[in-house]
N, C-alpha and C positions, 0 to 999 in steps of 0.2 A: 448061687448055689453054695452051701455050707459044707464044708470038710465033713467027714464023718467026726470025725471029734467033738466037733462044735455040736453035731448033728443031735451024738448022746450026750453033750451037757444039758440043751434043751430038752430032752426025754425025761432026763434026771430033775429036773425044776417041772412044778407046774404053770404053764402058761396058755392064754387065749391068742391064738393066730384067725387073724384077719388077712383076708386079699380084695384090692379092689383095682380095678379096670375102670379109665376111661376114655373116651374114644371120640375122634374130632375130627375134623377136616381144614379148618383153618385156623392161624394164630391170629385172625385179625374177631374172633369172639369178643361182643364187647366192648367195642371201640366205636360201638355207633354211640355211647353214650360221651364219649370226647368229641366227636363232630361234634353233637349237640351242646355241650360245655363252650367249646369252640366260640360255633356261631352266635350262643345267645350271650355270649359278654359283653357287659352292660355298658362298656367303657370304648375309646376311641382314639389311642392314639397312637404315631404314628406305627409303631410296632403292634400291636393289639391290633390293628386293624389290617397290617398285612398279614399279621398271623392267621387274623379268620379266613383271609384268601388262599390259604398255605392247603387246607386238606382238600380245598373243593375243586382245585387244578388238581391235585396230587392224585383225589378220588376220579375224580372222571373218568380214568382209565379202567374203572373196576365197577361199572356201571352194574354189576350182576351181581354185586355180594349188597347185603340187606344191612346196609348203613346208613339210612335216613339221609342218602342224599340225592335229592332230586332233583327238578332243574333249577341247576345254582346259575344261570346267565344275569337274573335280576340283581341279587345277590352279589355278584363280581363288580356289575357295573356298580352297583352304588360303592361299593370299597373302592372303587376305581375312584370316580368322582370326591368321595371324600379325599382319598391322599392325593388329587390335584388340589385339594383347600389346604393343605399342607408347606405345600412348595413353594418355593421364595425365589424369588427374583435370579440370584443365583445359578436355578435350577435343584439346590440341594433341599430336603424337606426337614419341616422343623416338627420338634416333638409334639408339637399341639397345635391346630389349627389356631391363628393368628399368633405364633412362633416368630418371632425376629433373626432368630437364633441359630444356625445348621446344626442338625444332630447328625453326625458322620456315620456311624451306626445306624441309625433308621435310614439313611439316605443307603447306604446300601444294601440293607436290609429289604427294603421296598423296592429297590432298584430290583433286586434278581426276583421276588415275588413276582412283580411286572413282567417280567421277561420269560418267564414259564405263564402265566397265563397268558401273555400275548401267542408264545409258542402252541399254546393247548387252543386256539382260538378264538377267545374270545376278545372283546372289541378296547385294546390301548391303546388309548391316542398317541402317533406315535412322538408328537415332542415331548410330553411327558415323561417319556422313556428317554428318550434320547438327551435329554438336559439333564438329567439324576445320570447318568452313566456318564456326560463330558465335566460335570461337577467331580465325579473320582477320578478321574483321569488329572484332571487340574491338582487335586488334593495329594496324587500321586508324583507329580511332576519335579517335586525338590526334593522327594525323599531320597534323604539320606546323604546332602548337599554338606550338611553341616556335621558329619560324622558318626560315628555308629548312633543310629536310632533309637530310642528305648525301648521297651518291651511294648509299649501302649502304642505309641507308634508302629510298631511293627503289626498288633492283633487289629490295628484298624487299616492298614496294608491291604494284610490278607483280607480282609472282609471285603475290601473295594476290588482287589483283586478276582475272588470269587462272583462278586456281581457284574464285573466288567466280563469275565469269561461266557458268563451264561448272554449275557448281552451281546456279543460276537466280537468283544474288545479285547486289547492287551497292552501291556507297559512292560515288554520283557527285560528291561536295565532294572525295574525293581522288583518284579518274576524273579529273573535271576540271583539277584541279590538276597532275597529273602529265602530263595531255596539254601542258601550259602549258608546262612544263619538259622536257620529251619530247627535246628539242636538247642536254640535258646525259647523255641515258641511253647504255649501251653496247646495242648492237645488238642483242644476243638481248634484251634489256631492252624495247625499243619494238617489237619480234616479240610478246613474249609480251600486251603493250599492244594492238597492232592487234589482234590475237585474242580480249582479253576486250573490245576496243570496237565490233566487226564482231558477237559474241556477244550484247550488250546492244541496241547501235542500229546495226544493221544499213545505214541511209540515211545515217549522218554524215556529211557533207562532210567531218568530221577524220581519215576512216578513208586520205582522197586522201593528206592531208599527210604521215600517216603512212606510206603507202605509197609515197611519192614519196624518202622519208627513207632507209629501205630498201632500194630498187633502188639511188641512189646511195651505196649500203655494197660494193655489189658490183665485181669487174674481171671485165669481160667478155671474153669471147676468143670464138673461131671456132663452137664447137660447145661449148664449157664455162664459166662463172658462178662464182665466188667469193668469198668476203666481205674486205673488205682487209683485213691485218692492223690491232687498234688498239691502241693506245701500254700498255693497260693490261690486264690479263689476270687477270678474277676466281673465281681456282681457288674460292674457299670457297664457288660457286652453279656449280659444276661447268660454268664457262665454257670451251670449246675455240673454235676456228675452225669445225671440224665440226660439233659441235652445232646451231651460231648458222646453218653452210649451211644445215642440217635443219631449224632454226625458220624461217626466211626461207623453204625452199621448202614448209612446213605454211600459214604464212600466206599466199603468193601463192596455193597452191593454192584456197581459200577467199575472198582477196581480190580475185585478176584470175587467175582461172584462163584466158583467156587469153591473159595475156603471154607471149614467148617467153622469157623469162629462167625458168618455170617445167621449160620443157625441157633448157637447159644447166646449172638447180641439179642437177638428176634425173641427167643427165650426170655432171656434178662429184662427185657425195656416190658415187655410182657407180666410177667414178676411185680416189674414196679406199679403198672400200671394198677394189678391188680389191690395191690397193699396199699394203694392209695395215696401215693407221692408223686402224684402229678399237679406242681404246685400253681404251675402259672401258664401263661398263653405260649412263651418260646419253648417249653418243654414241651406243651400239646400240639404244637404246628409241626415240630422238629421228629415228636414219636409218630406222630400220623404219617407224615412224607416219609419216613424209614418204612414204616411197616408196609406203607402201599408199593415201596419199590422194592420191599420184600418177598412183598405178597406176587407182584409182576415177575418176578423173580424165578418164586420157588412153587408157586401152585397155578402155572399157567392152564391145567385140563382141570377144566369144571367136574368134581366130583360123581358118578356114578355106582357106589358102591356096594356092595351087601358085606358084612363083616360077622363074624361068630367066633367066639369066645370059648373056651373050656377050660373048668379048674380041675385037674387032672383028666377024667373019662365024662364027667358032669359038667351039661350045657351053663355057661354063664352070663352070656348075656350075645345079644342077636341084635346087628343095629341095621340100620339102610340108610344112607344118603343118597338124593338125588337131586344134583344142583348145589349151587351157593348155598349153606347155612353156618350159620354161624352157634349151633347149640353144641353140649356135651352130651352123649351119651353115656350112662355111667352103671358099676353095678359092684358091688363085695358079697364075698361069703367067707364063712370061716372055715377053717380045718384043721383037722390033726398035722403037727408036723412030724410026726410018724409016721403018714402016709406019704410025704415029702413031693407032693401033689405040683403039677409041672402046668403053668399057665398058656394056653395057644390060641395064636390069633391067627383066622384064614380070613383074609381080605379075598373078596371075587370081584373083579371090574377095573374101572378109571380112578383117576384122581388118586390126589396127596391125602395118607390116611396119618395123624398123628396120634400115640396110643402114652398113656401112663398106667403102668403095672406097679401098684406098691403093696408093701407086703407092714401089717401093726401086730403089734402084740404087747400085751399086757401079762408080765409075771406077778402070780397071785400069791408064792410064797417070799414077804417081803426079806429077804435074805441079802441084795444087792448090797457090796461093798464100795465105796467109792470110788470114783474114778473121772479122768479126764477124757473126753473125744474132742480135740478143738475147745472146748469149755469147760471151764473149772467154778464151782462155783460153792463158798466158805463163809456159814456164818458165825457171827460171835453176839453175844448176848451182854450187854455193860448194864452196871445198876445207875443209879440215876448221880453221881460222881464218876462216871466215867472208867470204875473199876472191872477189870473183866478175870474172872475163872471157870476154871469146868466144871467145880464141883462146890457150892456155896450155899446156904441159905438164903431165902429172900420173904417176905414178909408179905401176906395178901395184900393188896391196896396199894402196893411201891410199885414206882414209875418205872421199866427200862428201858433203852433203846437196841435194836437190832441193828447191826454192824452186816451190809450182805458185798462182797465182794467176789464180782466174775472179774476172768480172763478170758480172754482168747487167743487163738494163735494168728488169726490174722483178720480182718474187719470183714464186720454178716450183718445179714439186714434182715427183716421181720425175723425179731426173734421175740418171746414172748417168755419172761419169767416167772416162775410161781412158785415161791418161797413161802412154804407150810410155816406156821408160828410153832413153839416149841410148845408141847402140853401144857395144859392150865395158864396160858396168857391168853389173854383177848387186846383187838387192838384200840385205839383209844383217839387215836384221830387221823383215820384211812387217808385223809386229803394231804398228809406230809411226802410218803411215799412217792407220790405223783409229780408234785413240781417241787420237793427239797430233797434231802438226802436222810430223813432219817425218819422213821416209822413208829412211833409212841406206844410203846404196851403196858400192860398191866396186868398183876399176877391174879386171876379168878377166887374171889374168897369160896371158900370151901366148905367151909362150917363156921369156926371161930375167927374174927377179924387175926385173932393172934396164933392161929396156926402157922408153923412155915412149910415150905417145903424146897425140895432140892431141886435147883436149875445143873 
């Protein structure tokens, strides 16, 4: 709602006000096309192929929402079978079928995949399992024998840790040890820690501290959750930003299912998903199993609803759901904000309704002064030496370059920028802008090649 102040500045300007509504029932919209991404990846190994096994245990409990997954048993088993062609002698599995090599990561990686679909039913041999979990337990046996451990050492700890808990195992001399040091781990690191220590002891006072560690990892905003970026980034345990969302919103799910920061990670990974930075197999195994113990979570009663709309006393839009769907109903109109027109929604029935009310406008009288909300953004104009003024001559047919500098006050994602060229420039080779830094223009002849005019 706007002050009255505000209310007659807008009065005083002319402007086009838009409202639009729309209207949903699940946050899992969508994501039938990540199954599918998922399952048809073309590749095999050992991680890639526990990943494909990752949505279709995780879905199976959601057998009623319209996610193109059907019966996945055939499907399980052959993943099964392929990461027994994996496994070595050892017990631990190597990155590629006929691997010499233990990849300690994929061996626990695979190990807890196995151990949730063993647990969802379907058919694991049980040495299989059981040789990849006495393999971490071995790999965990000296830890820390030799003095404080490194970091790498530690985030492969906890990864064997987490898969030994879901396995029904424990090593609580390096449990506890690493809950000790817990303040030195990266983020997905003490995610996948809260998880195998919520799995073991369920009442630990430590699961708080842990949990406390975690929330403040995140940047909260209005309706959306995030993990701050951190200084160090470790590709070789398939660390992204996104993944670690998806471990933070797996563990809250299970740990304080209900905090609200559970609804704007769901939000967020959402966000990504839609903008198209779902880059690889650990980030789709990792956001599917979030959303699905989200979705188990937060929308346990199958939808029944009739919903109606009004933009002020005028009908807006009228939706019905019945049952799992996964579409948007959607609808805008415009109006005076003179009338200062009050948007309502009457839900009638069951089920989780989730609604977006936004309001655009366009001022037609170009009058806007500049200014900063979170973004600053400052261009300058140089001749083709690099010289820059406000007020200069310049010659049809001379080269310059566009100098565009943003800020912000703290890191954003899908943002899209559109920097208007200044009058009578065209630009002269679009393709620098995109992958270098500077953008080529040239001043529009006009009439005479030797006219000038004022930049």
């Amino acid at each position: 709602k706007e002050s009255s102040a505000a209310s007659d500045v807008y009065k005083r300007q002319a402007h086009t006000f838009t409202t639009s509504v729309d209207l949903y029932t699940s946050l899992l919209g969508g994501y039938a096309d990540n199954v599918d991404t998922l399952i048809d990846y073309p590749y095999g190994c050992v991680e890639q192929t526990s990943s494909q096994l990752v949505p279709l245990v995780a879905l199976r409990e959601l057998e009623d929402y319209p996610l193109g997954v059907g019966d996945s048993t055939a499907f399980i088993d052959a993943g099964v079978r392929r990461l027994a062609e994996m496994q070595l002698q050892s017990g631990a599995f190597g990155y590629w079928p006929g691997a010499t090599t233990p990849h300690v990561y994929g061996t626990a990686y695979a190990a807890w995949v196995l151990s949730r679909a063993d647990k969802a039913g379907y058919d694991v041999p049980p040495h299989l399992l059981d040789r990849a979990l006495t393999f971490l337990e071995s790999e965990l046996e000296h830890h820390g024998d030799r003095g404080t451990p490194t970091v790498h050492q530690e985030i492969r700890a906890a990864m064997a840790l987490h898969a030994l808990a879901e396995g029904g195992r424990s090593v609580p001399k390096v449990r506890d040890g690493l809950l000790e040091r817990s303040a030195s781990l990266p983020t997905f690191a003490r995610a996948l820690l809260a998880l195998a220590l919520q799995r073991e002891r369920p009442t630990d006072p430590r699961i708080g501290t842990l949990v406390t560690s975690l929330t403040a990892a995140l940047e909260e905003r209005t309706s959306i959750a995030r993990t701050r970026p951190e200084p160090i980034r470790y590709a070789q345990y398939f660390d992204s930003p996104i993944r670690t969302d998806a471990m933070l919103l797996l563990a809250l799910t299970q740990l304080r299912p209900d905090s609200p920061l559970v609804e704007k990670l769901a939000r967020g990974l959402s966000h990504a998903r839609d903008a198209g930075s779902i880059r690889n197999t650990q980030e789709n195994a990792y956001l599917l199993l979030a959303m699905a113990s989200y979705a188990q979570l937060r929308e346990t009663t199958p939808p029944a609803l009739d919903v109606r709309t009004w933009l002020g006393d005028a009908p807006l839009l009228d939706a019905r759901f019945n049952g799992r769907e996964l579409g948007i109903h959607r609808a805008s109109a415009r109006f005076d904000v003179a009338d200062s027109p009050r948007v309502t929604l009457e839900p009638q029935g069951e089920g989780r309704l989730y609604y977006r009310v936004g309001m655009g406008w366009t001022k037609v009288a170009h009058t806007t002064k500049a200014h900063a909300s979170g973004f600053a953004v400052s261009r300058r104009l140089h001749d083709e030496g690099g010289n820059y003024g406000p007020s200069r001559p310049m010659a049809a047919g001379h080269t310059a370059w566009l100098e565009v500098q943003v800020t912000a006050d703290m890191r954003q994602r899908y943002v899209a920028l559109e920097i208007p060229l200044p009058a009578g420039l065209e630009s002269v080779d679009t393709s620098l802008g995109r992958t270098g830094s500077v953008l080529l223009l040239s001043l529009i002849h006009i009439s005479e090649p030797t006219r000038q005019a004022e930049i």
